[in-house]
C-alpha positions in Angstrom: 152.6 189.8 112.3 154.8 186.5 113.1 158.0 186.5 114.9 160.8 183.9 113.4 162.9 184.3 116.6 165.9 185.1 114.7 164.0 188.3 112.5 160.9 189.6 111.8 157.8 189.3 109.3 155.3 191.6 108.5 153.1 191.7 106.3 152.6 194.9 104.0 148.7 196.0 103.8 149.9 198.9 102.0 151.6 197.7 99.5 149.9 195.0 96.6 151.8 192.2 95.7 151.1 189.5 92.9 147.6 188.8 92.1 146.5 191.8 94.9 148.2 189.8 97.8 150.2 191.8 100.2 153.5 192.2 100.0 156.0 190.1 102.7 159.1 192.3 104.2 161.7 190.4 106.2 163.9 192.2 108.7 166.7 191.0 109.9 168.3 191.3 113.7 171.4 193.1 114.3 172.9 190.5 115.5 172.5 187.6 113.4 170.4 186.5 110.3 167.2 185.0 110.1 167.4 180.8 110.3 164.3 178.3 110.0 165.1 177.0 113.2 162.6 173.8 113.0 165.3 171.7 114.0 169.1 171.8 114.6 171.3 172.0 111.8 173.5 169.6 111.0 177.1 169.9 111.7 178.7 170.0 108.0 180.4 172.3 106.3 179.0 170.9 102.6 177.5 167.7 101.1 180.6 165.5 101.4 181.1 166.2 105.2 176.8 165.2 105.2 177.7 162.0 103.8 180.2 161.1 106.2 178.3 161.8 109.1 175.4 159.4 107.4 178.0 156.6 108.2 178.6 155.6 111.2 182.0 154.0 112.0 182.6 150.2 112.9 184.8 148.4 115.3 187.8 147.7 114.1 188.1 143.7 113.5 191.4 141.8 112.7 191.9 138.0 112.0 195.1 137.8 113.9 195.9 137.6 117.1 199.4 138.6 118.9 200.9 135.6 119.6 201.5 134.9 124.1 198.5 137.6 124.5 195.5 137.1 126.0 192.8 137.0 123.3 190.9 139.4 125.6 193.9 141.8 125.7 193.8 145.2 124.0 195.2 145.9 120.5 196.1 149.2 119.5 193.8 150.3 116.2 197.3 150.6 114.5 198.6 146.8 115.1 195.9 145.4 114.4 194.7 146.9 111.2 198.5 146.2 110.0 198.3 142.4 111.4 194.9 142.4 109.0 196.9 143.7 105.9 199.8 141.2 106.5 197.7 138.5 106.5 196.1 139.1 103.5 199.3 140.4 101.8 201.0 136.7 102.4 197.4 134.9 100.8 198.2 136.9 97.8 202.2 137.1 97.2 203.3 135.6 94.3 205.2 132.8 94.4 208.3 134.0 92.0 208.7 137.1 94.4 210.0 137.2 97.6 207.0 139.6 99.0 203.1 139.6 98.7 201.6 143.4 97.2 201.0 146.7 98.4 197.6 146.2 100.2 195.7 148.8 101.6 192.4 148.3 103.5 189.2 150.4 101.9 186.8 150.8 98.6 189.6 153.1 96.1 186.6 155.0 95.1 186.9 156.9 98.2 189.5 159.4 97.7 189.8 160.8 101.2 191.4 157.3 102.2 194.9 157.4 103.3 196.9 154.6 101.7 198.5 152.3 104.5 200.4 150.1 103.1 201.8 146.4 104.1 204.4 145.1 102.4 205.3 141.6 103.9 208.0 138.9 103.4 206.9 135.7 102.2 207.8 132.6 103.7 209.0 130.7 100.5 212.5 130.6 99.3 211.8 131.3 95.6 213.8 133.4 92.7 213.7 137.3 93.0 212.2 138.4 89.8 212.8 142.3 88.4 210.3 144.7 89.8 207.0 144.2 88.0 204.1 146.9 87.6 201.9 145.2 90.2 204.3 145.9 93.2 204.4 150.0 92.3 200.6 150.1 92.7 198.2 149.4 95.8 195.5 146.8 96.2 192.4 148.0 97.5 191.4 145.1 100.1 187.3 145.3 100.9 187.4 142.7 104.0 184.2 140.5 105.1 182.1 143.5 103.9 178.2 143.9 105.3 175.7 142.8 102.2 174.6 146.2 102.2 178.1 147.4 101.3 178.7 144.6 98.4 174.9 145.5 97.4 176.4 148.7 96.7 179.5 147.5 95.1 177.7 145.0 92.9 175.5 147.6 91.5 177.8 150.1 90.9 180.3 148.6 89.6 179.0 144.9 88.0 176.7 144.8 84.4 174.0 143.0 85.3 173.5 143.5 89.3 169.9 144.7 90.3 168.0 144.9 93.6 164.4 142.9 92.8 161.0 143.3 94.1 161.8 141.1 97.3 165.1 143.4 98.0 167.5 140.1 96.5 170.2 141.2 94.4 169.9 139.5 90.7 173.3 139.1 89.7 174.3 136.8 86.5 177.3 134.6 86.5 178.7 134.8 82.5 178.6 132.4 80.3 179.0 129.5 82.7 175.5 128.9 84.3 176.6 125.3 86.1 179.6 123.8 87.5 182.1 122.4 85.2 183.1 119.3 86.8 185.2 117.7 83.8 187.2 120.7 84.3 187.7 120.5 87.8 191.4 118.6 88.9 193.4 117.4 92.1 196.8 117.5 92.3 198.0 114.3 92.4 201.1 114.2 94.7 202.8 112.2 97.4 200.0 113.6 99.9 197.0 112.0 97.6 198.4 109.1 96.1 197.3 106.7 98.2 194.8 108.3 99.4 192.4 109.6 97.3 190.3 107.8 94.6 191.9 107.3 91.1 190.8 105.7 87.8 187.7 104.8 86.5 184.8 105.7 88.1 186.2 108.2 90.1 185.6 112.2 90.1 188.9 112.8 90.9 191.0 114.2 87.4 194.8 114.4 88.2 196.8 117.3 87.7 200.6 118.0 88.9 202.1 120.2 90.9 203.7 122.1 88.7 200.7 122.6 86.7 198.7 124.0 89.7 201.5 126.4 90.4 201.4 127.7 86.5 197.6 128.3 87.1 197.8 129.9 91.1 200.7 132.3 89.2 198.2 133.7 87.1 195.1 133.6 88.7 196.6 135.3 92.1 198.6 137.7 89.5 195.6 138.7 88.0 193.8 139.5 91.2 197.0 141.5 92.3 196.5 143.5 88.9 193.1 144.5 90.1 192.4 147.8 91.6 190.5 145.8 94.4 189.3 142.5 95.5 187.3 141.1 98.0 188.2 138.9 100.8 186.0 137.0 102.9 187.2 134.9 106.5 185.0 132.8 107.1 184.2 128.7 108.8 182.9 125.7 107.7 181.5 123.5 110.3 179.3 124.7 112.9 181.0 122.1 115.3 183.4 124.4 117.2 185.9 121.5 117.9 186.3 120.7 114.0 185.1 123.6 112.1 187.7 125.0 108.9 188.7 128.3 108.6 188.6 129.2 105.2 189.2 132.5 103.1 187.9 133.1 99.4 189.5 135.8 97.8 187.6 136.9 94.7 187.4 139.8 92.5 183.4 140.3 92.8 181.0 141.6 94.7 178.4 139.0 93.7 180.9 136.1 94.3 182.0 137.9 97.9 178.2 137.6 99.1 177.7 134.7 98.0 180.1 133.2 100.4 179.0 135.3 103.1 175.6 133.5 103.3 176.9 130.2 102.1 179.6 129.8 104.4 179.5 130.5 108.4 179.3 133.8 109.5 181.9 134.6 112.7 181.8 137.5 115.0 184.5 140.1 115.0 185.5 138.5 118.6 186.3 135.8 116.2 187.6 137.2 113.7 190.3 138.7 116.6 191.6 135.0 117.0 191.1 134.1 113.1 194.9 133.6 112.4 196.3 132.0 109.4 193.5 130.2 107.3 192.8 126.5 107.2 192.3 126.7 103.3 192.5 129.5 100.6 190.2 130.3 97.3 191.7 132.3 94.4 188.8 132.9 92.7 190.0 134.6 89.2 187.0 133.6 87.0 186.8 136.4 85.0 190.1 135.4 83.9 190.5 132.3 81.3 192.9 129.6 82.1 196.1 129.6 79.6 194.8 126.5 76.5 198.6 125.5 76.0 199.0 124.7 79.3 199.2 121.0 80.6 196.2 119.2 81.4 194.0 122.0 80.3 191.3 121.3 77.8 189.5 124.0 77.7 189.1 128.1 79.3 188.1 126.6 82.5 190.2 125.5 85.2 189.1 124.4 89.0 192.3 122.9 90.6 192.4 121.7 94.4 196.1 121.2 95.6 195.3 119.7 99.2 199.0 119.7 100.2 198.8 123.7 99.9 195.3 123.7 101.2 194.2 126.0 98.1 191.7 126.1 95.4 192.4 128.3 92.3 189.4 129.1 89.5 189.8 130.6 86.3 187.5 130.8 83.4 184.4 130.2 85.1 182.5 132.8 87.3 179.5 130.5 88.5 179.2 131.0 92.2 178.6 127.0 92.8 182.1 126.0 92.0 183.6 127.6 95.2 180.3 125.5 97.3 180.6 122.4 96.2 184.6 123.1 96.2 184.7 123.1 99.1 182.4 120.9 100.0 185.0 118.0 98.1 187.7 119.8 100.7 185.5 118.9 103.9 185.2 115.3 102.1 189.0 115.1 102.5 189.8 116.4 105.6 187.0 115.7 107.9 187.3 111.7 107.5 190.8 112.2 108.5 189.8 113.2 111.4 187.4 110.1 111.9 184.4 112.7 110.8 182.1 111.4 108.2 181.4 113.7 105.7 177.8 113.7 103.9 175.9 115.0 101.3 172.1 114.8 102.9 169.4 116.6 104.2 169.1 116.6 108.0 166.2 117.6 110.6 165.8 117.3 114.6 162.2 116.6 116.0 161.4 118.6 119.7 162.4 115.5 121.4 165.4 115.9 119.7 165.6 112.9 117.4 167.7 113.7 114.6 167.2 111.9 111.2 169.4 111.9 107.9 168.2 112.5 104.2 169.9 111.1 100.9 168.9 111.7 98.1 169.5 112.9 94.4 168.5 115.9 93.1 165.4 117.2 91.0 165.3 118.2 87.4 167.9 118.3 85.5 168.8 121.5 84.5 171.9 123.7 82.7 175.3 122.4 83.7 178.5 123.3 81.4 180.3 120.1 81.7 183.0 121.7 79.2 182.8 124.5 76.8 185.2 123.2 74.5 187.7 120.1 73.6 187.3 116.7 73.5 186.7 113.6 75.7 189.9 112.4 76.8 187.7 109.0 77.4 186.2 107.4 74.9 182.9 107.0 76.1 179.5 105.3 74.1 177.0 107.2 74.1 173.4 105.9 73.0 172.2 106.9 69.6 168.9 108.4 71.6 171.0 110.9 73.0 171.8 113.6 70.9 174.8 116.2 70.9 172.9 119.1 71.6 172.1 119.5 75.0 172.7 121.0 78.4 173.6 118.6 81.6 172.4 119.6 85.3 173.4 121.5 87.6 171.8 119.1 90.1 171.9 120.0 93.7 173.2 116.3 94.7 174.6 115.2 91.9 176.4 116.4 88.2 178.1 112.9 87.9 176.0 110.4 86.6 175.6 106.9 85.5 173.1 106.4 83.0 173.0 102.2 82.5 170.7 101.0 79.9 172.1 96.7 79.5 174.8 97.6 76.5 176.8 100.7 77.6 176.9 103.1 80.2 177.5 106.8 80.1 179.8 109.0 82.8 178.3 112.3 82.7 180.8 113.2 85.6 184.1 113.0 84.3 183.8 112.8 80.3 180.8 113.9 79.1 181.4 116.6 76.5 177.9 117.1 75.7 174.9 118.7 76.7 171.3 117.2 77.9 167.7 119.2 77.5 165.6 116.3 76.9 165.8 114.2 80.3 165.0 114.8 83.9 165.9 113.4 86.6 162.8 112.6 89.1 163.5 114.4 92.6 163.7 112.3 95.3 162.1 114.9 97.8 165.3 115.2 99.5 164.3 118.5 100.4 160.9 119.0 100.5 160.8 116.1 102.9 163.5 116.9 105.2 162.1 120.3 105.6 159.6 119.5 107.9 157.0 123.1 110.0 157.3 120.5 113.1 160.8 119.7 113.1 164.1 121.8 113.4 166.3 122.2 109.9 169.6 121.4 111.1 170.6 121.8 107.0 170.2 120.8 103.5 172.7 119.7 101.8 176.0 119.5 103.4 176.6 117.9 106.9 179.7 116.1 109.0 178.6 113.5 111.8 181.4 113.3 114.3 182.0 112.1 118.1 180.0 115.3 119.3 176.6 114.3 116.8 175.6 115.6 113.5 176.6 119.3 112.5 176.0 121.7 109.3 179.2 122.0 107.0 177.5 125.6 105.6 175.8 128.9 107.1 173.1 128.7 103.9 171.3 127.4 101.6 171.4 127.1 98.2 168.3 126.7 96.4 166.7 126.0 92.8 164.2 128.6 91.6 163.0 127.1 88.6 159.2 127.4 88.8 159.6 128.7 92.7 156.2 129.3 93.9 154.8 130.8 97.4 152.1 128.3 97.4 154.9 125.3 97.0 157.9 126.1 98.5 156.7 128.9 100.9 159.6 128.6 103.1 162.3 129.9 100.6 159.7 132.0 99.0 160.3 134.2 102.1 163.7 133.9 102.4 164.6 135.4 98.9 164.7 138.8 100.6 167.5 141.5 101.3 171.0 140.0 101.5 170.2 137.2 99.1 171.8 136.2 96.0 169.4 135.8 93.1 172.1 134.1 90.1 171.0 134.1 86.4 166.7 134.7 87.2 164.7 136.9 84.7 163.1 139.6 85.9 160.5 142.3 84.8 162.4 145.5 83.6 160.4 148.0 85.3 158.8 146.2 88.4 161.5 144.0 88.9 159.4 141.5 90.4 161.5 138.2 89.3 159.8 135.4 87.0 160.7 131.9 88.3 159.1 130.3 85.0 161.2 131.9 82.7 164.5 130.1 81.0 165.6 132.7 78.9 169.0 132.6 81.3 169.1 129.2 82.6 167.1 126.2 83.9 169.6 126.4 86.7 168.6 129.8 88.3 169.6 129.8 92.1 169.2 131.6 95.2 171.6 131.4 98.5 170.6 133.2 101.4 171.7 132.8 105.3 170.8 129.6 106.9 168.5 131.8 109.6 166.2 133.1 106.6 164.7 129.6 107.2 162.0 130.0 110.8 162.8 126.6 112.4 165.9 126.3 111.4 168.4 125.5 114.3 170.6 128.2 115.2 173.8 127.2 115.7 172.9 124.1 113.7 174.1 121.2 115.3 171.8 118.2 116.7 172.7 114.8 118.4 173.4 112.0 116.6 170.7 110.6 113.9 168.2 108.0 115.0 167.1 107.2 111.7 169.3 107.3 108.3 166.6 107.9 105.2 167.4 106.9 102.3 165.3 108.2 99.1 165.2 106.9 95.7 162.6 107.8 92.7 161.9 104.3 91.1 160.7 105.0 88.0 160.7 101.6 87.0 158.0 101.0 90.0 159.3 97.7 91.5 160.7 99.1 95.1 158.6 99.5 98.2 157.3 102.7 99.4 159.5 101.7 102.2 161.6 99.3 103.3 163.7 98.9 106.9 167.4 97.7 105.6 170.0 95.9 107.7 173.4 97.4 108.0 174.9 95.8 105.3 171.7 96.6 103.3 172.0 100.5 104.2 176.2 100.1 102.7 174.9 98.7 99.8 172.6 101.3 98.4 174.3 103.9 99.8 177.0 102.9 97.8 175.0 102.8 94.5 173.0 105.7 95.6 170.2 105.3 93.0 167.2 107.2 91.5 166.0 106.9 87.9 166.4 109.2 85.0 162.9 109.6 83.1 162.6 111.0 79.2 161.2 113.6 77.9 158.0 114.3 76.5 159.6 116.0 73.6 161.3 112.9 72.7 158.9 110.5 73.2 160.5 107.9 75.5 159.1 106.2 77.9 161.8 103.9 78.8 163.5 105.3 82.3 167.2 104.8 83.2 168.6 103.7 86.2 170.9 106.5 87.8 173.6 105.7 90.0 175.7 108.6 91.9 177.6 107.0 95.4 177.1 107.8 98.4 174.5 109.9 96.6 176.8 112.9 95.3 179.8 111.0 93.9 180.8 114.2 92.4 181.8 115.8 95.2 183.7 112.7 97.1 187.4 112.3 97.1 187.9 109.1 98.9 186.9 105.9 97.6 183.0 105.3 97.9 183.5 102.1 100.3 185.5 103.9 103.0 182.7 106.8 103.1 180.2 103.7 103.5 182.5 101.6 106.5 182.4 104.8 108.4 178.7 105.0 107.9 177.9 101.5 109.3 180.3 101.8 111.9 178.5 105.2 113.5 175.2 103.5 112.9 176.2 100.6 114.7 177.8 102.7 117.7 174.6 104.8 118.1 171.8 102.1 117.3 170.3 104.2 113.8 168.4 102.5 111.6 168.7 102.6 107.7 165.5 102.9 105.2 164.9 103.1 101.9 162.2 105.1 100.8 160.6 104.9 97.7 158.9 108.5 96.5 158.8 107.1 92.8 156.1 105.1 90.7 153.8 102.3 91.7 151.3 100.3 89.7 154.0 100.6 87.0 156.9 101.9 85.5 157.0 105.9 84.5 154.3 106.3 81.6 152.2 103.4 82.9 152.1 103.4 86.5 151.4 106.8 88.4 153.6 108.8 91.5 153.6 107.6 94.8 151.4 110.4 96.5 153.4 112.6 98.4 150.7 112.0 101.5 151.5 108.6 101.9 155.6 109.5 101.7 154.8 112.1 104.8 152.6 109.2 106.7 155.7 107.0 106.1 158.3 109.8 107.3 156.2 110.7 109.8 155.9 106.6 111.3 159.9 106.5 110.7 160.4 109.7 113.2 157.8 108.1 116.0 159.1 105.2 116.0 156.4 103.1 115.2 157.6 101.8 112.3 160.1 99.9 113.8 156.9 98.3 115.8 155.3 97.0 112.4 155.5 93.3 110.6 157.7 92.6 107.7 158.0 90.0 105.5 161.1 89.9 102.6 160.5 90.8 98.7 162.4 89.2 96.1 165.3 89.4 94.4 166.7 92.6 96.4 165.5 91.2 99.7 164.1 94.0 101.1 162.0 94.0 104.8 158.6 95.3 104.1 156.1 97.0 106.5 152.2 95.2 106.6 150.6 98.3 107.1 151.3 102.0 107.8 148.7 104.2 109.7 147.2 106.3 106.7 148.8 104.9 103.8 147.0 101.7 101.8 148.3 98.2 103.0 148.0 97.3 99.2 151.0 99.6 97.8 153.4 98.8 100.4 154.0 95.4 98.5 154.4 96.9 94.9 153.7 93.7 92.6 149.9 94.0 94.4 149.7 97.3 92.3 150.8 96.2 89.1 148.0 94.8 86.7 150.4 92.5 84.5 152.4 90.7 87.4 155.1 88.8 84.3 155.8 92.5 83.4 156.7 93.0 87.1 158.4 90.2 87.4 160.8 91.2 83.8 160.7 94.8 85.0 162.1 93.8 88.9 165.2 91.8 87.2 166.1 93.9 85.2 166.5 97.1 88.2 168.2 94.0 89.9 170.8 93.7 86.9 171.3 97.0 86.8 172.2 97.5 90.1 174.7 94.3 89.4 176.2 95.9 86.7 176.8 99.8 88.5 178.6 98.0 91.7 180.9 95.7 89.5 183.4 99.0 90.0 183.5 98.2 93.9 183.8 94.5 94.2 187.3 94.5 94.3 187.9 97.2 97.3 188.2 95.1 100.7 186.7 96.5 103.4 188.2 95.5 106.6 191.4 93.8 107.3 190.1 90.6 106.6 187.6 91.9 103.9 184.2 90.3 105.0 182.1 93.4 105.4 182.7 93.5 101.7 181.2 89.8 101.5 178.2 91.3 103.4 177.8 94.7 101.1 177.8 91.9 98.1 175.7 89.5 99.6 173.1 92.2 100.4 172.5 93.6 97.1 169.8 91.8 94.6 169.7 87.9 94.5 168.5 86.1 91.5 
């Protein structure tokens, strides 16, 4: 016999049971029933009250702060949580009504909420409109949610969301698998006018004011439409004196963690002192911009009013267009503040020298320029390339100069069509500036102010084309829970992802928290750079492995910011193009390329760095004859930049573009470092060096005319520092 505690068991010998076994007889206590009392039982009355206790409850947060209190002062729950909804109710009030929406706090497929609803006055005087359907029903706010929570949102509720192998969520981003930079516009307005670069050559396509409103009007009434949205507070700038507080209001899960690892993460004590934002996103991408509208030319729409300090997107869901939106907004308001903003890898040895990285990007891979309409430039385009293509989504650069001596092409601005054929040789921005013995400050997006050099982003953003453990082991490992997988391929029942396949994209991405990365530098901000790197993939093989530039030197090629463009093998081309992109992502700048460069000198100068240009390209000759600079002898060179003993060695000039070349480098062969030594037909070199030289002549004609300086002879310098003949 065995005693429960609670009743009795016994076992009946008298009695068979099945198959001969005894029969089992439970008696139950007077006083109470028989439990299994193995452990407590929970305390719920049914399965819904089970769920809730599997939750625990988080502190409140709020990104207001009671204006005269102490920050540290206590906020009743109440306040504060109607403070939150305020806020967010004035980001999202129309302009042709006098209030923002009903907004309540919470996911609407939890029924046991309580509506608490904000209903706030707007601070514009604009026409009272008749009551509209929107305003009778709440929006459902889910505020700087845990990934975890949009995990759960994007699966639910978004086609085409899966958790992988490695715990990433695969998410896919429509029919737009790039940025769309011909239809991206500024307004152009007494606050840019003078200020930002206009006309040819520039990234910068105007829009007015009145146009931007038509398209804010519908995107933020389309988001007030939805049953929810997402809003994310977040900074940009891990310099606490200069960072930007910026929220991105979106109608996706996928879009909402996306920004969560790409931009900086604060703490709910920060969030208690948050107040109004510096700058606003509407992202409405599921919704299509309206075609008879002014300006637009085709479904897509990305429009930066700077005045306002917003950002509206329609017609495009890719994730990169809020990034590298923003990223143009830091280029606008951080050199207004004296604060260089810059498109570069950057990296801190354990002595804490700090060095810079420019350079473009890698392969050239899908990037919807524009779905539909025509150029509104007539630009040639060389009979070699044909119509039916698909143009990068390059990490540094989407606008692009290919020169070839007849006619030029801007990929940038114009471009209606579509590359497969071409790729652009990577520089090994990144590969180089992520270095096991030094600190990753970040790479891509940095500012360089009074207090040193700081990261613009709380991520990273990487390609994932071909992504293997053995190669890139470092964001291998990060593609793990919490990051966003965009437009990857993946096996249907292990759902271990396959980097190789295209079937999406070429462009397949992943962004994931800055502190996936081990060294990385947490918060990441160094001291000012020691050394300013610039990288270039010559794949006509004439420039040095390296060279150590002057000042006026380092304006000069930052200003072209060049690489070369190689063919093919499909189309059987041998001939590269030169590549220009200033200040080596001229897509993203909104100043003119020559005020980005004066700052640049002028820092340099103040804090003693020194400029190089680093050639990871071709030697021996040009791409198809010649062979890659090994990657070896680039780290030996890096590595003799970061000591310091570089700057120990002898130089002696080249021709034509001048440059100060190194004798001999510890590990790499004295013969390369002079690149005519490696080429066996020294005319061709010769031909082959002018030429590079030309077409750097012809790329900075667009500059000559912008003075630098009040009395303009820094600009004589930049000039008298590019290629001689």
């Amino acid at each position: 016999m065995a005693s429960t505690g609670a009743g009795r068991v016994t076992l009946n010998k008298g009695g068979a049971g099945r198959n001969g076994l005894p029969k089992i007889h439970t008696e139950k206590r007077a006083e109470g029933i028989c439990h299994d009392d193995s452990t407590t039982p929970v305390k719920a009355q049914n399965i819904d009250e089970l769920h809730s206790l599997q939750r625990k409850k988080s502190a409140p947060t709020t990104p207001i702060n009671v204006g005269g209190q102490s920050p540290f002062a206590p906020i009743p729950a109440e306040d504060r949580h109607k403070q939150q909804l305020q806020s967010i109710s004035a980001s999202l009030a129309s302009l042709t009504r006098e209030s923002g929406p009903k907004v309540v706090k919470g996911d609407p497929a939890r029924q046991s909420e309580t509506p608490r609803v904000s209903h706030v006055s707007h601070s514009h005087f604009a026409p009272t409109v008749d009551l509209s359907d929107s305003a009778l029903k709440f929006t459902h706010v889910l505020y700087n949610l845990s990934p975890g929570e949009l995990y759960e949102q994007a699966i639910k509720y978004e086609k085409g969301s899966f958790i992988t192998s490695s715990g990433a969520l695969a998410t896919l981003s429509g029919a737009k698998t790039g940025r769309s930079p011909k239809d991206k516009r500024v307004v152009r307005d007494e606050t840019t006018e003078d200020v930002l670069w206009w006309g040819k050559g520039s990234p910068n396509i105007e829009m007015d004011e009145h146009t931007f409103m038509v398209n804010r009007e519908r995107a933020v009434d389309y988001l007030n439409s939805l049953e929810k949205v997402f809003v994310n507070d977040q900074f940009l700038n891990w310099d606490p004196e200069n960072r930007i507080k910026v929220r991105i209001v979106s109608a996706r899960a996928y879009h909402s963690l996306f920004m969560h690892n790409m931009c900086i993460r604060p703490t709910p004590e920060e969030l208690e002192n948050f107040g109004t934002p510096d700058f606003t996103i509407y992202n409405a991408g599921q919704f299509p911009c309206n075609r008879y509208t002014h300006y637009m030319t085709s479904s897509t729409s990305i429009d930066l009013n700077l005045d306002r300090r917003e950002m509206v997107i329609l017609g495009t869901q890719y994730a990169g267009e809020m990034k590298k939106g923003l990223f143009s907004v830091m280029h606008y308001l951080m050199p207004l503040r004296q604060i260089l903003s810059l498109h570069s890898g950057c990296n801190m040895g354990k002595d804490g020298d700090v060095a810079l990285f420019f350079g473009l990007s890698g392969k050239v891979s899908q990037d919807h320029h524009s779905d539909e309409g025509p150029s509104p430039n007539n630009r040639y385009v060389p009979s070699h390339l044909t119509p039916c293509f698909s143009v990068s989504n390059m990490k540094l650069m989407d606008y692009v100069l290919l020169q070839n001596p007849s006619a030029f092409i801007d990929f940038n601005c114009f471009c209606p069509f579509f590359f497969s054929l071409r790729d652009i040789s990577g520089t090994g921005k990144t590969t180089l500036s992520t270095d096991h013995n030094r600190y990753l400050i970040g790479d891509d997006e940095h500012c360089w102010s009074d207090n040193g050099v700081s990261n613009i982003e709380g991520g990273c953003y990487a390609k994932c084309i071909d992504l293997s453990k053995e190669k890139e082991p470092d964001i291998w490992n990060a593609i793990r829970f919490g990051t966003v997988l965009e437009n990857v391929v993946f096996d249907e029942h292990t759902r271990e992802v396959d980097y190789s396949e295209k079937s999406v994209t070429e462009n397949t991405r992943a962004a994931y928290p800055i502190e996936y990365i081990p060294n990385a530098k947490i918060p990441c901000v160094a001291s000012h750079p020691k050394n300013v790197i610039l990288l270039a993939c010559d794949a006509f093989g004439v420039l040095p492995p390296v060279s150590k530039l002057s000042l006026a030197q380092t304006m000069y090629h930052f200003i072209s910011g060049y690489t070369a463009l190689v063919a093919g093998t499909e189309e059987g081309v041998k001939e590269p193009q030169a590549t220009f992109s200033a200040c080596f992502g001229a897509a993203f700048i909104m100043l003119h390329p020559t005020k980005y460069a004066a700052m640049l000198a002028t820092k340099m100068q103040k804090h003693g760095a020194t400029g190089w240009l680093v050639n990871t390209g071709w030697s021996g000759g040009s791409y198809g004859s010649g062979s890659r600079i090994k990657l070896a002898y680039t780290r030996k060179i890096i590595d003799a930049i970061h000591s310091g003993s570089l700057l120990k060695a002898n130089y002696r000039k080249t021709e034509v573009f001048g440059l100060d070349i190194p004798t001999e480098i510890e590990g790499v062969p004295s013969e390369i470092l002079e690149p005519m030594n490696t080429w066996p037909d020294k005319k061709a070199y010769k031909d082959t060096l002018l030429k590079l030289g030309g077409l750097f002549k012809n790329n900075f004609e667009v500059f000559v005319n912008h003075k630098i300086g009040k009395d303009g002879t820094l600009t004589d310098e930049i000039l008298a520092a590019g290629p001689a003949f």
